[in-house]
N, C-alpha and C positions, 0 to 999 in steps of 0.2 A: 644981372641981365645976361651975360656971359653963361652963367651958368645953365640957363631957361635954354638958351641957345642950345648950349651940347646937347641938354637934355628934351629936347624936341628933337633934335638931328641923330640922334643916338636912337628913339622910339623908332623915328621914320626907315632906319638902317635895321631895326628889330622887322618891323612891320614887311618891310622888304625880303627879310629871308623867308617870315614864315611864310609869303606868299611862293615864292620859287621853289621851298624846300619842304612844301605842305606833303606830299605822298610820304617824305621820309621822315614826317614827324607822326604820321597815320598807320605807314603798315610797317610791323615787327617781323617780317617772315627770319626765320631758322633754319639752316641747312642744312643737318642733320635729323634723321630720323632714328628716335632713340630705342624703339622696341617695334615691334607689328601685329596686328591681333592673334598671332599666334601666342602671345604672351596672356591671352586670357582662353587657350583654347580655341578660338574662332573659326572656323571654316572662312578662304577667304583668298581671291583671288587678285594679284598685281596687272595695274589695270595705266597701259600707256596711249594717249587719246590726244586728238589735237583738240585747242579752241577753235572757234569760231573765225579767228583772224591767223589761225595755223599754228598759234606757239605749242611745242611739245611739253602736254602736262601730266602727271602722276595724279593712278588716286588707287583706292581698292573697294574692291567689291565683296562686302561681308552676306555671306545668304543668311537667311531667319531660319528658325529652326523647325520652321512647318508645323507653328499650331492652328493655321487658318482650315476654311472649311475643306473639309475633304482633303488635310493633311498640306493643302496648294498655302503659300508664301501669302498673306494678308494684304502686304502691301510692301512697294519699296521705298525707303527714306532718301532725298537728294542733299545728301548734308554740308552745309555751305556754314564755315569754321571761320571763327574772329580773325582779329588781326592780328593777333600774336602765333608764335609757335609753329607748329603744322599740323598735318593729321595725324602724325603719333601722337601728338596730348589728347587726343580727342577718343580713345580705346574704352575708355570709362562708360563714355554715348555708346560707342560701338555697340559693349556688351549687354547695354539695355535694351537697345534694341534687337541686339539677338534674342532676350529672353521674351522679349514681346513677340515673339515668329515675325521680326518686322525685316527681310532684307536692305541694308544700307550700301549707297554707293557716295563715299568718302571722298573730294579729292582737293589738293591744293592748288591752290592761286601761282599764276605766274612769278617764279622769286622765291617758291616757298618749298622746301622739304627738296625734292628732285624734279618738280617743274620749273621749263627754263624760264627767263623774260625775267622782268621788272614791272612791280606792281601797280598800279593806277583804277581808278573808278572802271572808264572804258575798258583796261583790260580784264578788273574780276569779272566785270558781267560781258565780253565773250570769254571768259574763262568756264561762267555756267551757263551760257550757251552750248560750249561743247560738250561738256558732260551730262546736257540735259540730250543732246542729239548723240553719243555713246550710247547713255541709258537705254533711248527710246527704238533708234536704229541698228544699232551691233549689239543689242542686249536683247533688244523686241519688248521692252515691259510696255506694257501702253499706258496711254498719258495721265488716263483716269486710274491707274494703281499708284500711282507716282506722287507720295507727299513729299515736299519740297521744305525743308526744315533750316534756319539761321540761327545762330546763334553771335547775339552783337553783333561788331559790323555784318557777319555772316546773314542775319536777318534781311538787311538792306540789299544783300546780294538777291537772298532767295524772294524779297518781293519783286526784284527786275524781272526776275523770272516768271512771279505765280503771274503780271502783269501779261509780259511776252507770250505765256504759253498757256495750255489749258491741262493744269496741276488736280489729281484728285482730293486735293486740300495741300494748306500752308501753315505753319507755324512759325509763331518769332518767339525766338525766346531771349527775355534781356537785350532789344534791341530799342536801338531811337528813334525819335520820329527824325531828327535832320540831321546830319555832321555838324552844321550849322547850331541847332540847339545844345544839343550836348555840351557841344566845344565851349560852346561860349559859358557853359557853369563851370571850365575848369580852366579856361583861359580868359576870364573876365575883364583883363587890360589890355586884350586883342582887340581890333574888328573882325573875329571871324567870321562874319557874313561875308565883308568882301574881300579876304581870303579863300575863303572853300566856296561862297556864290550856292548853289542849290546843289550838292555834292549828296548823295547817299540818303535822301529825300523820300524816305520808307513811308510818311505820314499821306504824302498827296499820292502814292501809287493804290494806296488802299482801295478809293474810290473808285478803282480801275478794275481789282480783283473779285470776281465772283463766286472764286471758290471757299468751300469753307474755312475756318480759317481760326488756332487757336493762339493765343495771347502769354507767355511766363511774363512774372517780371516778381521782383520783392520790394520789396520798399526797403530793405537795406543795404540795397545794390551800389555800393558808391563811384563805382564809374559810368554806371546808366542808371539816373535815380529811378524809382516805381513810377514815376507819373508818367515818364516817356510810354510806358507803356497800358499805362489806364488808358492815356489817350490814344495809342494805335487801336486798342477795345473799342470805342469808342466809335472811331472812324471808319471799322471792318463795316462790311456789309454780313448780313445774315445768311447762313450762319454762322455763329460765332461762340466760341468761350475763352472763360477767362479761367487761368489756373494761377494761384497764387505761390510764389516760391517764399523761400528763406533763404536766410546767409547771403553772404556778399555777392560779386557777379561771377568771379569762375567758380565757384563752389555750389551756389546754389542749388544748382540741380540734383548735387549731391547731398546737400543739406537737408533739403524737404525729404527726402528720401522716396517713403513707399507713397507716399500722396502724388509724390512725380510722375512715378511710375503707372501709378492709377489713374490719371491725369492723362498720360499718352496713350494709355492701354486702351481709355473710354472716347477718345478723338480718333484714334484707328478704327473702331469699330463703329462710329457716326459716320464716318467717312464712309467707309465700305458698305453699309445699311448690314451690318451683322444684328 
């Protein structure tokens, strides 16, 4: 009986952190940035912008290598990066998109790489607030060239956005429909419902965004299974596609390889009516 005891009052003390100390078990940021796209050759500009609520954030501005019409930049990518690491892991993205003439404006979350603050739901998304009002204002790209692109958590950022603003198209790639759902396939002896409550809730913004809107996911993704993302398909509104990845979740995009590639090259160009 004694034992029922600790071992209820022990859960209730588990249950209590992970509610208090849920941000610090969500976001991984790193402080160091370990190279810059000049390590793949990139044209590319350091780019220091406030959020939306004023914290001072980093990010960089990669141009495309001008194969849209008439030599003009196709379009520019708003790339909102998981929860681990910074934008220096993300160079790999960068360079696809330069090969795609696609300009990318890169940048970190509060906590992360050389932007200041501390991470939280509310702060990533005015974190792409500002850099969507950078982009749009002290860059001038207009709103209709502007694909807004997530990747994991980064997905759930960039649907805050495609929802708030009006994106020339949105992509998720490898993202979930809830914090909620996920969690709970990998923290199964949690309540993470009423820990995270409606946190990062990518699945009910859908029915809100009308821009077009393409889907990655694999089915051998094992920290976002494939289904989270059949069912973001699913719930898009038209237009929409689905491109199917391989390999795990940071890998994948590199895995699938030239189908990836072909994959964003043919949604840049539905986007833009090339």
């Amino acid at each position: 009986m004694r034992f029922a005891v600790y071992l209820v009052a022990g859960y209730a003390v588990l249950v209590t952190i992970a509610f208090f100390f849920a941000d610090k078990l969500l976001f991984f940021p790193h402080p160091t940035l370990w190279a810059t796209p000049s390590e793949r050759g990139l044209p590319w500009e350091d780019v220091r912008f406030g959020a939306a609520d004023g914290t001072r954030l980093h990010g960089w501005y990669v141009s495309g290598d001008g194969r849209g019409p008439d030599g003009a930049v196709k379009a520019t990518v708003l790339f909102c990066h998981g929860n681990a690491g910074n934008i220096s892991h993300r160079i790999d993205s960068l360079a696809i998109f330069h090969r795609l003439g696609v300009s990318t404006f890169i940048f970190d979350y509060r906590g992360y790489g050389e932007s200041e603050g501390t991470p939280s739901e509310q702060g990533v998304y005015s974190d792409v607030e500002g850099a969507w009002n950078w982009l749009t204002k002290e860059r001038g790209v207009p709103p209709e060239q502007i694909v807004l692109f997530g990747r994991s958590l980064g997905g759930a950022v960039a649907a805050y956005a495609g929802e708030k603003f009006s994106p020339g198209g949105l992509i998720l790639e490898s993202t979930f429909t809830s914090l909620a759902s996920v969690g709970q396939g990998h923290y199964f002896f949690l309540p993470v419902k009423l820990i995270v409550g409606n946190a990062f809730d990518t699945l009910s913004r859908l029915e809100r965004i009308d821009c077009p809107i393409l889907v990655a996911a694999s089915p051998e993704d094992e920290v976002v299974p494939g289904r989270h993302g059949k069912a973001l398909f699913e719930a898009a509104r038209e237009p929409k596609w689905f491109l199917p990845l391989k390999g795990d979740h940071n890998q994948g995009f590199l895995t699938t390889g030239r189908a990836y590639v072909d994959g964003l090259d043919a949604f840049f160009r539905n986007v833009l009516g090339e």
